[in-house]
C-alpha positions in Angstrom: 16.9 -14.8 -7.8 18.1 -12.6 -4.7 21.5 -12.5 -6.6 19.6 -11.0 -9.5 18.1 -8.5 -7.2 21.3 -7.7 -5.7 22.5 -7.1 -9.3 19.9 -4.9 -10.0 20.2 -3.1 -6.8 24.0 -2.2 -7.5 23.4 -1.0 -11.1 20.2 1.1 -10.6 20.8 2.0 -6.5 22.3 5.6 -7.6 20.2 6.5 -10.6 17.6 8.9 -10.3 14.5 9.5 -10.2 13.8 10.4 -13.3 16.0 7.9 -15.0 14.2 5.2 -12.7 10.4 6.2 -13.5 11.6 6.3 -17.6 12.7 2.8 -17.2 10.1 1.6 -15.2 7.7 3.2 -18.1 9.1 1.1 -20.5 9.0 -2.1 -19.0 5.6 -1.3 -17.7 4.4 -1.0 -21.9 6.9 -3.8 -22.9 5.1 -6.3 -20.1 1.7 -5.1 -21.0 2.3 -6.7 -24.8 3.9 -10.0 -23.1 1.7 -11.0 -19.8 -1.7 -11.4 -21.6 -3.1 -12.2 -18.2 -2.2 -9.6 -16.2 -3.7 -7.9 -19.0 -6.8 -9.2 -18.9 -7.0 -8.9 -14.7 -6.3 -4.8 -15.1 -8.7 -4.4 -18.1 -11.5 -6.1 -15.5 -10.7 -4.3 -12.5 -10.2 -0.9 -14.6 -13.7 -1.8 -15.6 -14.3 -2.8 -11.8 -13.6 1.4 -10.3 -15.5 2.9 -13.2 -12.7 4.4 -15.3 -13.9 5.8 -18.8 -11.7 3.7 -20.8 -10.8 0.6 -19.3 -7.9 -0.7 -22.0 -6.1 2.7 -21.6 -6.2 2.7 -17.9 -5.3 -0.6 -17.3 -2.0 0.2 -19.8 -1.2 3.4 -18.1 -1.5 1.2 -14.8 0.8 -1.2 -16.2 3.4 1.9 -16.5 2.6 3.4 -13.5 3.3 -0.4 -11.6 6.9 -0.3 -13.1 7.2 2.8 -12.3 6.8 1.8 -8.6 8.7 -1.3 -8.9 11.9 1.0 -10.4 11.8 3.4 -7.7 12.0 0.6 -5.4 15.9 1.6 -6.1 16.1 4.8 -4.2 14.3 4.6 -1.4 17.7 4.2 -0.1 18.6 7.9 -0.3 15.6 9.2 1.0 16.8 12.4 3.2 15.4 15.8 3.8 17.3 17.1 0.1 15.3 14.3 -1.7 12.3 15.5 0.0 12.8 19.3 -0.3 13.8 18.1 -4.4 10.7 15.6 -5.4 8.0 15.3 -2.6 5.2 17.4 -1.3 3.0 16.4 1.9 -0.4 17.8 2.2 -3.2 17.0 4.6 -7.3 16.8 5.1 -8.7 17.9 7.7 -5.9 18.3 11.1 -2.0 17.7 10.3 -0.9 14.9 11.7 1.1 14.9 14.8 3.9 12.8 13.9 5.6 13.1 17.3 2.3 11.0 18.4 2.3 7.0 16.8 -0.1 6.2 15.2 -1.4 3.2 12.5 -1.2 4.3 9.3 -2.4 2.6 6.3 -1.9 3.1 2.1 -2.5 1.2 -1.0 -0.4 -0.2 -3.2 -1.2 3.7 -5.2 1.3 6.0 -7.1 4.7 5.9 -5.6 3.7 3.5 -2.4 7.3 2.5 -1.7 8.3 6.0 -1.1 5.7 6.5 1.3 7.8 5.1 4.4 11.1 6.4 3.6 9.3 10.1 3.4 7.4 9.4 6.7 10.7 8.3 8.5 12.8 11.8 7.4 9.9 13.5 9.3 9.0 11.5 12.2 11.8 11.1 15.0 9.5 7.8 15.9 10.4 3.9 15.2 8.1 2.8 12.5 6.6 -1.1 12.3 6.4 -1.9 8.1 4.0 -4.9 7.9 4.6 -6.5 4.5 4.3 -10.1 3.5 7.0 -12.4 3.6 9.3 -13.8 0.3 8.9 -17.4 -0.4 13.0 -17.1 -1.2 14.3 -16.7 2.5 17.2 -14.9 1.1 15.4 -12.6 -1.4 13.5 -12.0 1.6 16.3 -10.5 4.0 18.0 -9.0 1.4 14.3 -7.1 0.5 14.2 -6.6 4.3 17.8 -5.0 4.6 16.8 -2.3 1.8 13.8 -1.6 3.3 15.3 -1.2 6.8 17.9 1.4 5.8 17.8 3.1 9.4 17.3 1.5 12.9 13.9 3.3 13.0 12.3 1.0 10.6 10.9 -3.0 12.1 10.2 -4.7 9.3 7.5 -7.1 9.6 5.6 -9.9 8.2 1.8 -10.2 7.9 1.8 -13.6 9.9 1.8 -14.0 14.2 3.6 -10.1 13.8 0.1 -9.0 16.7 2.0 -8.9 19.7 5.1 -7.0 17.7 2.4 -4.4 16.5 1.5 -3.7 20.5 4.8 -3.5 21.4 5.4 -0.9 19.0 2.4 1.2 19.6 2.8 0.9 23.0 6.1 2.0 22.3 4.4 5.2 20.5 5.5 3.7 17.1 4.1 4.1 14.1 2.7 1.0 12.1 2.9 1.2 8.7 1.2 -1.3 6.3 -0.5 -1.4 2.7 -4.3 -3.5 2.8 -5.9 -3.2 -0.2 -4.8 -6.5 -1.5 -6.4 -9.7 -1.6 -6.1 -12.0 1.9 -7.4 -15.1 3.3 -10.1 -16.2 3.9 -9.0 -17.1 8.0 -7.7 -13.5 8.3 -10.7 -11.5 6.5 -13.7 -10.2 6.6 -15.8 -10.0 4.0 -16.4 -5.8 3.2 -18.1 -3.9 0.1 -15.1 -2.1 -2.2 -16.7 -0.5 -5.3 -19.3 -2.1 -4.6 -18.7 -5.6 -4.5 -18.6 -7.3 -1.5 -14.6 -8.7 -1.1 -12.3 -9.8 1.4 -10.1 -7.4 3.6 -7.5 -8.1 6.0 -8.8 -7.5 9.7 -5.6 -7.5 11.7 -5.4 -4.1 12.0 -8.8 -2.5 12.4 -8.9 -5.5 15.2 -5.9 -3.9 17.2 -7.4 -0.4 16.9 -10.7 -1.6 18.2 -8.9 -3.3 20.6 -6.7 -0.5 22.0 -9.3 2.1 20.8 -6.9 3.6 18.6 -7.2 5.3 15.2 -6.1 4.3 11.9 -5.0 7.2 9.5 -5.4 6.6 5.6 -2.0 8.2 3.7 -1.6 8.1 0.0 1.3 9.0 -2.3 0.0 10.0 -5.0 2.8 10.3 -8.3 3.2 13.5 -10.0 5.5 14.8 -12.6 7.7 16.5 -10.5 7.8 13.9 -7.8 4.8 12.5 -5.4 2.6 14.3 -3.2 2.1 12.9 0.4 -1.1 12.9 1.1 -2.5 12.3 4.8 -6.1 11.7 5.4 -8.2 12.3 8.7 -8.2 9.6 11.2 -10.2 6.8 11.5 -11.6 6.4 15.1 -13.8 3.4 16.2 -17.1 3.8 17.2 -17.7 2.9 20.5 -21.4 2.8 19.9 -21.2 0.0 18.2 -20.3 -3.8 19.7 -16.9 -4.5 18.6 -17.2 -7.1 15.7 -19.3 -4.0 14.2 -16.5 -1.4 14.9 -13.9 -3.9 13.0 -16.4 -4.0 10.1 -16.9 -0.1 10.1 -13.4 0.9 10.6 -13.2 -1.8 7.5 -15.5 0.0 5.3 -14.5 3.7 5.9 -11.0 2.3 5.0 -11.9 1.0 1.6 -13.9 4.2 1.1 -11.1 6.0 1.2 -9.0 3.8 -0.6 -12.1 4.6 -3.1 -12.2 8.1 -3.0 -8.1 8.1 -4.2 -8.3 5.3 -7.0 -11.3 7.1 -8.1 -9.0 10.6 -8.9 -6.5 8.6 -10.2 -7.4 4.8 -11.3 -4.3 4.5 -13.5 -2.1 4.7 -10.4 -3.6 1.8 -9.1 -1.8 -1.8 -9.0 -4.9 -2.6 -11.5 -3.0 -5.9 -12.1 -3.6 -7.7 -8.4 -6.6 -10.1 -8.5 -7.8 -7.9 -5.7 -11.2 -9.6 -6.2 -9.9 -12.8 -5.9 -12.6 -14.0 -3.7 -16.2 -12.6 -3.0 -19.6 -13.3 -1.1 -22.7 -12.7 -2.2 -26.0 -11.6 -0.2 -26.8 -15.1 0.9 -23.3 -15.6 2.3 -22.1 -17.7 -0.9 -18.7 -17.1 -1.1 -17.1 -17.8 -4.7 -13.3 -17.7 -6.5 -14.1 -17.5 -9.6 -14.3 -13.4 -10.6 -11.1 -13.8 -13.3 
């Protein structure tokens, strides 16, 4: 498989934008006909975040997932010219100081894996990407090296990667990770997102409690000339509240956010994740079966 990859990355590493996003559009409707599946986990969670017209999102989603997958391909040549060409950074609220590290968390929404090569042309700080590790050890590095194109970037995986986070920050790194996806049981809490009550990853809002620290939502959001970088206002913990209740709250104003973005666009979402893989209800009763 990582040969494949490697193939792919040779033949598509110099293409464009434009050229990539086309041919991630058509596999994007192509896979929509031939994983019935998938199909049927977007069409639920479309229904899930309220969109009008839950078939149609959840095949625009399908395109839009391609879309990310194919541009994937450039993030190799990700300099100021690219940026000046194809993105646009906007902020709520105070711009962020990107001089000052800080933990900075997306969703897998619009052109995500653009998001860290932008940030990196901008900041003059080493950024920490969390990301999950490859079963195929040498899909994996090879991943890793693509990802890591400068010696500002640590790539990291999800698992025993705490005390490599605090070296970082203490470092006045940046830490950059995606958490709307499904996790563990052993590493979640349970947390309300649209409404239903769902597991979230509580590594991070953990270390921000713990170093009182903030956590600052970022989105990049797709757009027809490029993507648009958006930075939302920080996340602080709430020191009035005892500390499991600060991980819980810095929890929920995270997914709120994560809301508030699907909710403007719910066809950029990754629509065909089994983010509600597993979910409690008010007695505590936690249950797997929601596909």
């Amino acid at each position: 498989m990582h040969l494949l990859i490697k193939f792919f990355y040779f033949i598509l590493g110099g293409r464009s934008l434009s050229f990539l996003r086309h041919i991630g559009s058509f596999l994007g409707t192509v896979f929509w006909y031939i994983l019935p599946e998938r199909r049927r986990t977007a069409i639920i969670n479309a229904q899930i975040i309220g969109a009008d017209d839950p078939v149609k999102c959840a095949r625009e989603s399908f395109r839009h997932t391609f879309m990310s997958y194919l541009e994937a391909f450039c993030i190799g040549k990700v300099d100021k010219k690219f940026i000046e060409k194809y993105i646009k950074i906007t902020s709520r609220y105070e711009k962020p100081d990107l001089t000052t590290g800080e933990i900075i968390i997306s969703a897998h929404f619009g052109s995500w894996e653009l998001a860290v090569p932008v940030l990196a042309a901008f900041s003059p700080l080493r950024i920490g990407i969390l990301a999950r590790r490859m079963k195929n050890e040498k899909l994996d590095e090879f991943v890793k090296s693509q990802r890591g194109f400068c010696d500002k970037l640590v790539y990291l995986h999800h698992r025993d990667c705490a005390e490599s986070i605090n070296r970082l920050l203490a470092e006045n790194a940046h830490i950059a990770a995606l958490l709307d996806h499904a996790s563990t049981e052993k590493d979640s809490i349970f947390v309300p997102f649209f409404g239903i009550n769902t597991t979230f990853n509580k590594g991070l809002p953990l270390i921000a409690v713990r170093r009182n620290i903030p956590i600052r939502p970022a989105f990049m959001k797709r757009t027809k000339e490029g993507a648009e970088l958006v930075f939302r206002e920080q996340i602080l913990p709430d020191n009035s509240l005892k500390p499991k209740e600060r991980i819980y709250d810095i929890a929920l104003k995270i997914n709120k956010a994560f809301e508030e973005i699907i909710r403007q666009n719910p066809e950029q979402w990754y629509l065909i994740h089994k983010r509600f893989k597993k979910t409690e209800d008010e007695n505590g009763k936690v249950s797997r079966s929601f596909y």
